[in-house]
C-alpha positions as CSV (number, residue, x, y, z in Angstrom):
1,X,-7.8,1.2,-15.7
2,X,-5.8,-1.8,-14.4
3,X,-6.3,-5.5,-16.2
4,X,-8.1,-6.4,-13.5
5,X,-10.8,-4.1,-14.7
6,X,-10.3,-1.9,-11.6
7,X,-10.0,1.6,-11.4
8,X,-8.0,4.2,-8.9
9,X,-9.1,7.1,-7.2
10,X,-5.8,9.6,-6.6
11,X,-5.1,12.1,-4.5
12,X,-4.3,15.4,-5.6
13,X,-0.7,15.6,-3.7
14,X,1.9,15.7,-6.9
15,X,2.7,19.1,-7.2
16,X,3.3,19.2,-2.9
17,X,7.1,18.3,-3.9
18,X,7.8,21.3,-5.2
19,X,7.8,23.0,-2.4
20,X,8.7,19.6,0.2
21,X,10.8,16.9,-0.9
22,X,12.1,19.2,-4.2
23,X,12.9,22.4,-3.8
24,X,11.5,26.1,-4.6
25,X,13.6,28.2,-6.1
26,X,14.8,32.5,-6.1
27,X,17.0,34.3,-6.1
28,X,20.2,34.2,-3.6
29,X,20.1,37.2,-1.5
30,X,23.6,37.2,0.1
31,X,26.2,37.9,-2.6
32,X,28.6,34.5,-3.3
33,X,32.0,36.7,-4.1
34,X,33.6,35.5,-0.9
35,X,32.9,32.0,-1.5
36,X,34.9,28.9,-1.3
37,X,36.4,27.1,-4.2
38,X,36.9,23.2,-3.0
39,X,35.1,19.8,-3.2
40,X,32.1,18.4,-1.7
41,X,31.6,14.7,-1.1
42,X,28.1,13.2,0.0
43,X,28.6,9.1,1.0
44,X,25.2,7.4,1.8
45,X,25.3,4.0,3.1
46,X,22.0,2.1,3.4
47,X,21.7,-1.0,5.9
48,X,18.8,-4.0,5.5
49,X,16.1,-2.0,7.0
50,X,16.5,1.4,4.6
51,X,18.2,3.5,7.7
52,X,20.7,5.7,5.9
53,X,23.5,7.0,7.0
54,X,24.9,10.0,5.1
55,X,28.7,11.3,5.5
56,X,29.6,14.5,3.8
57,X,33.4,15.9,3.6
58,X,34.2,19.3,2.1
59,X,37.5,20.2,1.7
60,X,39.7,23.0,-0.1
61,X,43.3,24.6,-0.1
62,X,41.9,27.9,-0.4
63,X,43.4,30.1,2.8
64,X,40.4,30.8,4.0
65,X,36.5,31.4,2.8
66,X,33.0,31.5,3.3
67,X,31.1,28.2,3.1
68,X,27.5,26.3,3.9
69,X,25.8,22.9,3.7
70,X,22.4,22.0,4.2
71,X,21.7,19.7,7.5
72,X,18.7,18.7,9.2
73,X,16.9,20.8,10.9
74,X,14.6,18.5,13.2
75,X,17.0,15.5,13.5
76,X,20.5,15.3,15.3
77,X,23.8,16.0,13.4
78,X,27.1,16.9,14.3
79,X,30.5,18.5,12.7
80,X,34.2,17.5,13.1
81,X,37.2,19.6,11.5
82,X,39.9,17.6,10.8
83,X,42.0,20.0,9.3
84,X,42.2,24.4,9.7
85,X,39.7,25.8,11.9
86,X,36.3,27.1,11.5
87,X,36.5,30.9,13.2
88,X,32.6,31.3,12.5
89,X,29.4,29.6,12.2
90,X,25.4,30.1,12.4
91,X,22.2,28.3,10.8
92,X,20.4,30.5,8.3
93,X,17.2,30.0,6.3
94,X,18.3,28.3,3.1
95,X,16.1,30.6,1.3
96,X,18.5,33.7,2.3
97,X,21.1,31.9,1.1
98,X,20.3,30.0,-2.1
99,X,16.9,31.2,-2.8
100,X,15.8,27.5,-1.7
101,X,12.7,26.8,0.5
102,X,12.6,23.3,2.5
103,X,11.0,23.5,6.3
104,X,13.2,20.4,7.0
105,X,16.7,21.8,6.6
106,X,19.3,24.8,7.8
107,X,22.0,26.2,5.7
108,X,25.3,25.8,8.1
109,X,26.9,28.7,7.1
110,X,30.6,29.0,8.4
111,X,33.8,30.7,7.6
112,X,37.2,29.0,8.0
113,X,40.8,29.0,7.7
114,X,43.3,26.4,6.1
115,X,46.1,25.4,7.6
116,X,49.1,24.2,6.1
117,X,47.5,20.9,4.8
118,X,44.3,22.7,3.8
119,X,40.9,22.9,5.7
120,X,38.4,19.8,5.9
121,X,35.2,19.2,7.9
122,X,33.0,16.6,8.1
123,X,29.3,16.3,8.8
124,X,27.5,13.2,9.8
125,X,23.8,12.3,10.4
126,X,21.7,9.7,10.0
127,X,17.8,9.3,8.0
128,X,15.6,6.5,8.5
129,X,13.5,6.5,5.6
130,X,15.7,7.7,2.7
131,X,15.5,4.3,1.2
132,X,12.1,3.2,1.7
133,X,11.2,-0.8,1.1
134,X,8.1,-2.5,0.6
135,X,9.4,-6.3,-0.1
136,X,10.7,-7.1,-2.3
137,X,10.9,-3.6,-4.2
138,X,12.8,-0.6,-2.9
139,X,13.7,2.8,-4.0
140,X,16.2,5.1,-2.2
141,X,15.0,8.8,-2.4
142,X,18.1,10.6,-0.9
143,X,17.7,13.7,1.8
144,X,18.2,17.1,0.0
145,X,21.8,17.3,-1.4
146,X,22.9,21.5,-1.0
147,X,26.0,23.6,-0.5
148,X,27.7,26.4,-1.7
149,X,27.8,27.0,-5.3
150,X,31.2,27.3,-7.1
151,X,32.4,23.8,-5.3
152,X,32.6,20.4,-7.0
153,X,30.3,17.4,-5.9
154,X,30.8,13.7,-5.9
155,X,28.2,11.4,-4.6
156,X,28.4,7.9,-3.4
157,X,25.3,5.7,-2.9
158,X,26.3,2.3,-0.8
159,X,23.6,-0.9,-1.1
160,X,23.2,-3.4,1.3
161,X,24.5,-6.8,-0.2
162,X,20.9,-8.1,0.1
163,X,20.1,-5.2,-2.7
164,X,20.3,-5.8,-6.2
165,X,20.2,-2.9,-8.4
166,X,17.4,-2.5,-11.0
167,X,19.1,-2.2,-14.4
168,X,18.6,2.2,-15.6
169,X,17.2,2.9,-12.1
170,X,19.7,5.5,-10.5
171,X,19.7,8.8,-11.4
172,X,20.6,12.8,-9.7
173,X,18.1,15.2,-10.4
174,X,19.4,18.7,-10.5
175,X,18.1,22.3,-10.5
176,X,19.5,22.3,-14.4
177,X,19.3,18.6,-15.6
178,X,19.3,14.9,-14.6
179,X,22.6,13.3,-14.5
180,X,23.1,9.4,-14.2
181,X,25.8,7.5,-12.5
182,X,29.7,7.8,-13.8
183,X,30.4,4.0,-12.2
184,X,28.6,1.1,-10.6
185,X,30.6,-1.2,-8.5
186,X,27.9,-4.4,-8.7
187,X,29.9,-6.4,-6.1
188,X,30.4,-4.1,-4.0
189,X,26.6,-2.6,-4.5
190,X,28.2,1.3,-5.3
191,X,26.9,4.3,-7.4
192,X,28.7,6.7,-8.1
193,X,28.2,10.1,-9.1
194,X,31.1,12.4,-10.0
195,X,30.2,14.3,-13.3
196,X,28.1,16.8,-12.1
197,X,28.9,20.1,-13.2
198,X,29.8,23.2,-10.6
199,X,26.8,25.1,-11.4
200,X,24.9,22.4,-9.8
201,X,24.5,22.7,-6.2
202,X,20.4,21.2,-5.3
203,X,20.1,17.6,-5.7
204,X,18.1,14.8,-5.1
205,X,19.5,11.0,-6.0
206,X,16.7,8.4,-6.9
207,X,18.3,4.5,-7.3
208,X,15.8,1.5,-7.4
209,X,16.5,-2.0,-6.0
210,X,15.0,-4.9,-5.3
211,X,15.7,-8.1,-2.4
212,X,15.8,-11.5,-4.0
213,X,15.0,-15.2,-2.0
214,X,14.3,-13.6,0.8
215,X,10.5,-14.5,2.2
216,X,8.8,-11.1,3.8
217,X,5.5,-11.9,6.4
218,X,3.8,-8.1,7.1
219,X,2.0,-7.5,10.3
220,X,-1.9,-6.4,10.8
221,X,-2.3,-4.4,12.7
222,X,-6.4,-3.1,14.0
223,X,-7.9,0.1,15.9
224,X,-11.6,0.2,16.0
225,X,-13.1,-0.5,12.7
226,X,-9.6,0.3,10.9
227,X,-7.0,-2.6,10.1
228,X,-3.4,-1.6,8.8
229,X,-0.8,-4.0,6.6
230,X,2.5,-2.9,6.9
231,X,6.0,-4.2,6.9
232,X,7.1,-4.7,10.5
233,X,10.1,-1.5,10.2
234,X,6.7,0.6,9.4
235,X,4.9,-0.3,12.6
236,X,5.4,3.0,14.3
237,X,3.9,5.5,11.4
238,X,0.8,2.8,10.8
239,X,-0.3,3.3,14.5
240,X,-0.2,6.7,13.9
241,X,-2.3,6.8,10.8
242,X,-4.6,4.1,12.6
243,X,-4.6,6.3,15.6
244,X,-6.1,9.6,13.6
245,X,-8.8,7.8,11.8
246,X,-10.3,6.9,14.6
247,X,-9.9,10.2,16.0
248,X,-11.7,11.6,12.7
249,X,-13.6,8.7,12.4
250,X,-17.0,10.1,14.5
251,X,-16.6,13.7,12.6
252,X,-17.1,11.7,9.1
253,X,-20.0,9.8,10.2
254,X,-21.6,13.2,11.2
255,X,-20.7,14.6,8.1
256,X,-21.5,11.8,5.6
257,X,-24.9,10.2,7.7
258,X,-23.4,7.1,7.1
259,X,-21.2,4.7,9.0
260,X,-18.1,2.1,7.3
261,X,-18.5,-1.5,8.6
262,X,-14.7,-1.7,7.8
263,X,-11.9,-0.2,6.3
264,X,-8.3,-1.6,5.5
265,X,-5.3,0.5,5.2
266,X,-1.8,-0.6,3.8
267,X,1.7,1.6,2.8
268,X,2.4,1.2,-1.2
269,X,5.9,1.8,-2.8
270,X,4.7,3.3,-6.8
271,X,7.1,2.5,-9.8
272,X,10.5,4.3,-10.1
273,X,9.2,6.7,-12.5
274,X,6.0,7.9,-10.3
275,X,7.2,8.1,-6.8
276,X,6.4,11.8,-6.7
277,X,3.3,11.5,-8.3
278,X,0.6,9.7,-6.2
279,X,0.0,10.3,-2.7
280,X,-3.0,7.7,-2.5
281,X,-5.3,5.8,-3.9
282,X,-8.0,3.5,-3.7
283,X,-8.9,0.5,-6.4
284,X,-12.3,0.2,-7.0
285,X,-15.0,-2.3,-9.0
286,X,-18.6,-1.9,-9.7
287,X,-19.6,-3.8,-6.5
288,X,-17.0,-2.4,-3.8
289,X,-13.9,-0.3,-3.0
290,X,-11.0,-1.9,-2.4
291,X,-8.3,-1.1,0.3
292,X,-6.2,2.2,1.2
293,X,-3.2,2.5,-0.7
294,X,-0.6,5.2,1.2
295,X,2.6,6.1,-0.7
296,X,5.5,5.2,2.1
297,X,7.1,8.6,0.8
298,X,4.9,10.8,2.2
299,X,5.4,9.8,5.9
300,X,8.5,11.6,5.2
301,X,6.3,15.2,4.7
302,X,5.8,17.9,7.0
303,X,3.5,17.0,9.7
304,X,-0.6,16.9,8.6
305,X,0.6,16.4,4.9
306,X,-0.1,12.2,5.3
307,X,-2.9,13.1,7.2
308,X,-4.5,14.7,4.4
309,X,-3.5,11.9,2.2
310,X,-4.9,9.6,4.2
311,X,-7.8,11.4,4.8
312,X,-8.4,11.6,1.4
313,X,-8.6,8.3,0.5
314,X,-10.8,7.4,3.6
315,X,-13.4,9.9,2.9
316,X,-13.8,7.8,-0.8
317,X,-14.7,4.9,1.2
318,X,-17.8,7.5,2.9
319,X,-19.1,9.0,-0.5
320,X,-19.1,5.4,-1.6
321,X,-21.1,4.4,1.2
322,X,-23.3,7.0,0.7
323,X,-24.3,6.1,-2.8
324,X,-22.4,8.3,-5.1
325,X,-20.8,6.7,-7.8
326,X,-16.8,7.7,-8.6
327,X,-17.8,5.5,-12.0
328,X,-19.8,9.0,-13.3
329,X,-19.1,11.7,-10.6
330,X,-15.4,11.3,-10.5
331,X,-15.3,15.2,-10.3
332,X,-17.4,15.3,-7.3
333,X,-15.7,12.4,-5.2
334,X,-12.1,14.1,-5.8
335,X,-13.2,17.5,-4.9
336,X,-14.9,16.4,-2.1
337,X,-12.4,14.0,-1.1
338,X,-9.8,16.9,-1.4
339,X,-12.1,19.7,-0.3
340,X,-13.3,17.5,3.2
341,X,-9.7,16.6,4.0
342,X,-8.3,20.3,3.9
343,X,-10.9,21.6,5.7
344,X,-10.6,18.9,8.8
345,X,-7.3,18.6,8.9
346,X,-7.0,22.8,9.1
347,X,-9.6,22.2,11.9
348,X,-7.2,19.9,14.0
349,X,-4.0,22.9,13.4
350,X,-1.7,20.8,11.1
351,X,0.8,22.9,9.4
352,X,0.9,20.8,6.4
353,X,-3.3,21.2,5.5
354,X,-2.8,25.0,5.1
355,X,0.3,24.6,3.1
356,X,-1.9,21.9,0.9
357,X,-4.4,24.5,0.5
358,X,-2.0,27.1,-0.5
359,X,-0.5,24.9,-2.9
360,X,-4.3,24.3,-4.0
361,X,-5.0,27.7,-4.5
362,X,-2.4,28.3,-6.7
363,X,-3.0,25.5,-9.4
364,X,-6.7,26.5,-9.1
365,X,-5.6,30.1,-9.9
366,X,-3.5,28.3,-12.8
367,X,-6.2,26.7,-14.0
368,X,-8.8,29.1,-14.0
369,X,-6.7,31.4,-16.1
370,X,-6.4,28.6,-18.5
371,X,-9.5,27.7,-18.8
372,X,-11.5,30.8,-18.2
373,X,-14.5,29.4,-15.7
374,X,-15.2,26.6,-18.3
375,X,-15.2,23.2,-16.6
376,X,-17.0,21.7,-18.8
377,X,-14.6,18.4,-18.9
378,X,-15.3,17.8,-16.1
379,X,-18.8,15.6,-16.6
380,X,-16.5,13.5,-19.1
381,X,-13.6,12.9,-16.4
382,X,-13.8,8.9,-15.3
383,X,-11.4,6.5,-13.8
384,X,-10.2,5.8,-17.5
385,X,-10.5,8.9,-19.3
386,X,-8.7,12.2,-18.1
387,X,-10.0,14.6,-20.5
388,X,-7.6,17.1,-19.2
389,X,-4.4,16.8,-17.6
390,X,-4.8,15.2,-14.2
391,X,-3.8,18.3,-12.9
392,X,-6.0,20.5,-14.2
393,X,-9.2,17.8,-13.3
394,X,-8.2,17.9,-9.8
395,X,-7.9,21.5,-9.6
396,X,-11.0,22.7,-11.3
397,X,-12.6,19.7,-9.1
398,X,-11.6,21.2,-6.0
399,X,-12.3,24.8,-6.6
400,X,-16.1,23.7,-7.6
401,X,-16.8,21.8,-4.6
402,X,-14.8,24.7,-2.5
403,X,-16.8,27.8,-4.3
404,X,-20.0,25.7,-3.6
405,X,-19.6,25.8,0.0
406,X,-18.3,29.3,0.7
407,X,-22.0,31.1,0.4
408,X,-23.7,28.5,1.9
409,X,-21.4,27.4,5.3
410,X,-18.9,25.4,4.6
411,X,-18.4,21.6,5.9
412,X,-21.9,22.6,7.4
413,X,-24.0,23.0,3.5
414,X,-22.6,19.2,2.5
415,X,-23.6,17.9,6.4
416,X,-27.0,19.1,5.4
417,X,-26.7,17.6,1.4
418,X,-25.7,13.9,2.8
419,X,-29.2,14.5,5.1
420,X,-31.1,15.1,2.3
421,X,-29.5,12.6,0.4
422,X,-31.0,9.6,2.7
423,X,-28.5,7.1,0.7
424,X,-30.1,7.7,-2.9
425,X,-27.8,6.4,-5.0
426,X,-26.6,8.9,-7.5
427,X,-24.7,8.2,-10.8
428,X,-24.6,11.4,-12.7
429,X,-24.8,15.2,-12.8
430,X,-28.3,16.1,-12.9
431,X,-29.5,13.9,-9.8
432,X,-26.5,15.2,-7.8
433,X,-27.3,18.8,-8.7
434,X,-31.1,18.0,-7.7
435,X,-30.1,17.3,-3.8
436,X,-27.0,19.8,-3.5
437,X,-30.1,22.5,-5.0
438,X,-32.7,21.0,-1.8
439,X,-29.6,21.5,0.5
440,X,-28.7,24.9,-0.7
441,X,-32.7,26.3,-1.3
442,X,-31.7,27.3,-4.5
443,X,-30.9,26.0,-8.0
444,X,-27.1,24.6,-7.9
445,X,-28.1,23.3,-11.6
446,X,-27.4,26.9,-12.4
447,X,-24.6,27.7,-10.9
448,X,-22.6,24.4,-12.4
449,X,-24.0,25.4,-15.7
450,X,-22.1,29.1,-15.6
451,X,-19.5,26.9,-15.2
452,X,-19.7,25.1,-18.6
453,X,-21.9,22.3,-17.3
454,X,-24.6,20.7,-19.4
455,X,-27.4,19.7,-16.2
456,X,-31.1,20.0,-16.7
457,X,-32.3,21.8,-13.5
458,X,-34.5,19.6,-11.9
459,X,-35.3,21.7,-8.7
460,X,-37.7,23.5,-10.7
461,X,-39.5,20.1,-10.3
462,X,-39.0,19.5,-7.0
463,X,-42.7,19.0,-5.6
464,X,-43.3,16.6,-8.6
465,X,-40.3,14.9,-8.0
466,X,-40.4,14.4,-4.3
467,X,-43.9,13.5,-4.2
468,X,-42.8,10.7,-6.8
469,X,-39.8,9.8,-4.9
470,X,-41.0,9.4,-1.5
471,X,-43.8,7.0,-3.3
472,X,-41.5,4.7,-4.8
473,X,-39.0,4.5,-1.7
474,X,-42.3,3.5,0.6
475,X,-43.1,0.8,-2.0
476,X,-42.1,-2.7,-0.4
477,X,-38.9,-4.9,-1.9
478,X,-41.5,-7.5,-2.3
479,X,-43.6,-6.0,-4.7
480,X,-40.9,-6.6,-7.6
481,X,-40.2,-5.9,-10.2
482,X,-42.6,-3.4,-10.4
483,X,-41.0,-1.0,-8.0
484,X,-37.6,-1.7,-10.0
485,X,-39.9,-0.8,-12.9
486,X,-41.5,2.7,-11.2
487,X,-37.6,3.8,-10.6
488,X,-36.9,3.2,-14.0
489,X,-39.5,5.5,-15.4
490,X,-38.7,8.1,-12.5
491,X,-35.1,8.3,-13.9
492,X,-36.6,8.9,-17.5
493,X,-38.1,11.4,-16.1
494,X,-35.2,13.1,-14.8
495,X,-33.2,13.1,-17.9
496,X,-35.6,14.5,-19.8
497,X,-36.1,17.3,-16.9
498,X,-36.0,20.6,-19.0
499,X,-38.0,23.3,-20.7
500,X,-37.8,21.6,-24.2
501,X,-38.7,18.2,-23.2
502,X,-41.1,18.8,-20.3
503,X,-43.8,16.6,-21.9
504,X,-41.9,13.7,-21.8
505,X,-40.9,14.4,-18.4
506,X,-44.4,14.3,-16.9
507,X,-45.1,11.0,-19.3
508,X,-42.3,9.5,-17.6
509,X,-43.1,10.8,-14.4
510,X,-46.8,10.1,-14.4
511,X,-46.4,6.4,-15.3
512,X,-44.1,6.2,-12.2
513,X,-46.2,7.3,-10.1
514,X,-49.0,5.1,-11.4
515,X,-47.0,2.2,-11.4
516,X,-46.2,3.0,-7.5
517,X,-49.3,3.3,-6.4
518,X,-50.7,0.2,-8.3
519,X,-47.4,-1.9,-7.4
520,X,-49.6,-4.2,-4.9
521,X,-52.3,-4.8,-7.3
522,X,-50.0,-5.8,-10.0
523,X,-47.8,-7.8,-8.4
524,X,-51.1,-9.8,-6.8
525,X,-52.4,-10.0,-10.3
526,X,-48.9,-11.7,-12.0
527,X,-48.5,-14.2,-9.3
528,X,-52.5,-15.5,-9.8
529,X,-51.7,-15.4,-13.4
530,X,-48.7,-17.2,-12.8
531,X,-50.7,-19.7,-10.0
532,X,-53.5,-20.4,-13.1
533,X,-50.9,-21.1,-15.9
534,X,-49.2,-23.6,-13.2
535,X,-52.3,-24.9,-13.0
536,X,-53.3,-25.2,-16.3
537,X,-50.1,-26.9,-17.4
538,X,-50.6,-29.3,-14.5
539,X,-54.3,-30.4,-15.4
540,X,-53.8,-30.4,-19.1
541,X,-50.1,-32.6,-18.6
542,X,-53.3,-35.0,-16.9
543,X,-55.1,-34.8,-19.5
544,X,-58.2,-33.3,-17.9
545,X,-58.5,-30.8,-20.9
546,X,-58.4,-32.9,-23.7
547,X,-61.4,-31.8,-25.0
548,X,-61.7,-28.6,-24.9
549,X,-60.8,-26.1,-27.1
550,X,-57.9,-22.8,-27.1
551,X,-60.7,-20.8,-27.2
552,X,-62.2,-22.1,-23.8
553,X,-59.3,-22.0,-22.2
554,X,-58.8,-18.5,-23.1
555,X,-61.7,-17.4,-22.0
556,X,-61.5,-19.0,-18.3
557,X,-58.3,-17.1,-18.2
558,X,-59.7,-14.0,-19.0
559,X,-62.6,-14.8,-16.8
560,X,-60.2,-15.4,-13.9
561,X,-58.2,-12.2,-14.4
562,X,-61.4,-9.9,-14.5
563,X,-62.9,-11.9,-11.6
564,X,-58.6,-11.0,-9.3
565,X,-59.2,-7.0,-10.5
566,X,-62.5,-6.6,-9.6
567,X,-61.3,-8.1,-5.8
568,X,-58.2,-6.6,-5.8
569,X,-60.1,-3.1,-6.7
């Protein structure tokens, strides 16, 4: 909970690096015994605007060898030897080389031959968002460091002058450890890297800076009902998220029954520490959500990967609108939120949705093993407790809403729930249960409980409760508070929906309806009272009743009263 006393809503997208911006790991399957034995040097140099040029050199005196580097795969790069020859060359999977799976990178595999000098070749391309800036904070997240193993490795990180490096923010993150910088040069804004040991050969360099005196102005930009804040260098991918929103935008509404009056979207650059860890998220108080928070990072994912993101953290802003509380159904909105963006963006063919899903699949496999069908924790999951590991939460989240929709059509059994729904506004387990049971025609109640919740099933009283329902919602606003007063006793009624407690159910449930239907005769009878006491005061502040007694008062009072009732009847 932030000190603002607003909460976040996050997207289930941590463990995606392991498999995007990280790295998976098995087992080489091309023997290394022909290897080279030389050194590899990466140099990044990042300008003002976070475009990052990266220079790597390998070079040996060995006669001659065997030898690859990871390049881009979807960007332009290019190769020079300066010294021997390269007699060979191809691009191979990284995975059939170094057991290493990345859909953005080759392995340039390539044998050579010194000459008398040695052999040395050097590769060159460039990365616009390696160091990523939202003013006046920045964080350079380098492009996947990986090459032979067996071969040395220095690193060199270059700063623009305007950057000043945040004091024990630069670090290289290896397949076996972390290992932190061997020099800083702080005139001359350089990192360096050099004791790394052999056996490392898959890195990652993380360094955090910040831009001091300099003012920053962002530009707005607007599409439809969606506005987007952004840095100016950020322009391009902003359209782009602007532009699928509103493409999505009409399948939500038809979805959710509701419409959004407004939404506003901005980029977000998270702490040092937690870059990999949020994909989204949206602040929230009692009265309104705030804006759309994306994490810059992931623009650098495999295509439909933001998307879903972003997706994510719009469809929040829907469930809000549709009366469901993320204060006590935290569960439902980020299973929903997770579930209704996989399922759309797989829809529209983006790679990245199916390889979220895999990726969700397997934590919900991870999870159920762990916890046996027993989601109990659930119910006690809010914005400031995690009675779980996050993980876990948004994985037994997921797989709830998912199972709940597999027997009963998909996308298609929540388009009928949000019908039903007619923008009740529900705040806990029981009530949601109610309408996902009227959408389903059966008792979801019991199905949650085999799950390990604790919900009174209320569809067993569905005739009851409709019938009390629909009297209170046809009850006019101006017939307060005793409308206010009839809801009140109807939500008695459903917490005290089961076998044990039914008495107190249909005491609760009665009086509602009582108080519904007699709403017009008691609000007609406190404003006469009220009218008479005005009254009262007035004359007696004149004097008129000076002599006459309490008792005779009283008793035109209760005159008056019996004389309204008897009309009113």
């Amino acid at each position: 909970m932030k000190s603002d006393s607003y909460g976040r809503l996050r997207v289930l997208t941590f463990s995606l690096l392991a498999s995007i911006l990280i790295v998976n790991f098995g087992s080489p399957l091309i023997s290394s015994s022909s290897v080279s034995n030389g050194t590899v040097e990466y140099l990044f140099k990042i300008d003002r605007n976070g475009l990052t040029l990266v220079d790597i050199t390998y070079r040996t005196f060995q006669r001659e060898g065997l030898m690859w580097i990871l390049v881009p795969k979807f960007s332009q790069w290019m190769n020079r030897t300066v010294k021997g020859v390269v007699t060979s060359w191809d691009l191979r999977d990284p995975y059939e080389l170094a057991g290493f799976k990345n859909p953005f990178y080759d392995a340039f595999l390539f044998s050579f031959r010194s000459d008398n000098e040695g052999f040395e070749i050097k590769i060159r391309y460039n990365h616009s968002l390696a160091a990523m800036i939202i003013e006046p904070d920045g964080i350079f997240y380098s492009p996947q460091i990986g090459f032979q193993k067996g071969n040395r490795i220095k690193i060199s990180v270059v700063l623009s002058r305007e950057f000043v490096l945040n004091r024990r923010e630069a670090i290289a993150f290896g397949s076996r450890n972390v290992y932190y910088p061997s020099s800083i040069d702080r005139e001359k804004n350089i990192i360096l890297f050099s004791d790394i040991p052999e056996e490392e050969n898959l890195l990652r360099v993380e360094i955090g800076f910040r831009i001091e005196n300099e003012s920053f102005s962002p530009i707005k930009l607007r599409w439809g009902i969606f506005s987007f804040e952004t840095p100016p260098r950020y322009r391009e991918y902003a359209w782009k998220i602007l532009e699928f929103y509103n493409e999505t935008y009409d399948n939500l509404v038809d979805l959710f029954n509701v419409t959004l009056e407004s939404a506003n979207v901005r980029f977000f650059l998270p702490s040092f520490n937690s870059l990999l860890e949020i994909g989204g998220y949206v602040p929230f108080s009692p009265r309104k959500l705030g804006d759309i928070h994306l994490n810059i990072l992931y623009t650098r994912t495999l295509e439909g990967q933001i998307e879903v993101i972003a997706l994510h953290e719009l469809v929040h802003h829907f469930l809000w609108r549709t009366g469901i509380s993320p204060q006590g159904l935290l569960w439902f909105h980020e299973g929903m939120a997770q579930y209704v963006s996989i399922e759309i963006c797989k829809e529209m063919s983006y790679e990245g949705a199916i390889l979220i899903e895999k990726e969700m699949e397997r934590k919900v496999l991870n999870v159920r093993e762990r916890f046996g069908d027993y989601f109990s924790f659930l119910q006690e999951w809010t914005p400031s407790h995690y009675p779980r590991d996050i993980g876990s939460c948004y994985a037994a989240a997921y797989y709830v809403v998912d199972e709940l929709a597999k027997q009963r059509g998909g996308l298609g059994y929540y388009r009928r729930f949000f019908r039903v729904l007619k923008n009740q506004k529900i705040e806990e387990c029981a009530t949601l249960a109610y309408y996902l049971s009227i959408a389903a025609g059966e008792s979801i109640a019991k199905v949650l409980n085999r799950w390990g919740f604790k919900i009174p099933d209320l569809y067993g009283y569905y005739p009851l409760l409709n019938e009390a329902v629909s009297l209170i919602e046809n009850v006019s606003r101006i017939f307060e508070p005793f409308r206010s007063i009839a809801m009140f006793l109807y939500r008695n009624a459903v917490l005290n929906a089961d076998q044990k407690r039914e008495n107190i159910m249909l005491i609760y449930l009665t009086l509602a309806i009582l108080v519904a239907k007699m709403a017009p005769i008691l609000t007609l009878m406190t404003v006469m009272a009220l009218i008479y006491c005005l009254l009262l005061w007035i004359l007696k502040s004149k004097g008129v009743f000076m002599d006459y007694s309490e008792i005779t008062s009283s008793t035109i009072l209760f005159n008056l009263l019996r004389v309204l009732a008897l009309t009113s009847s």
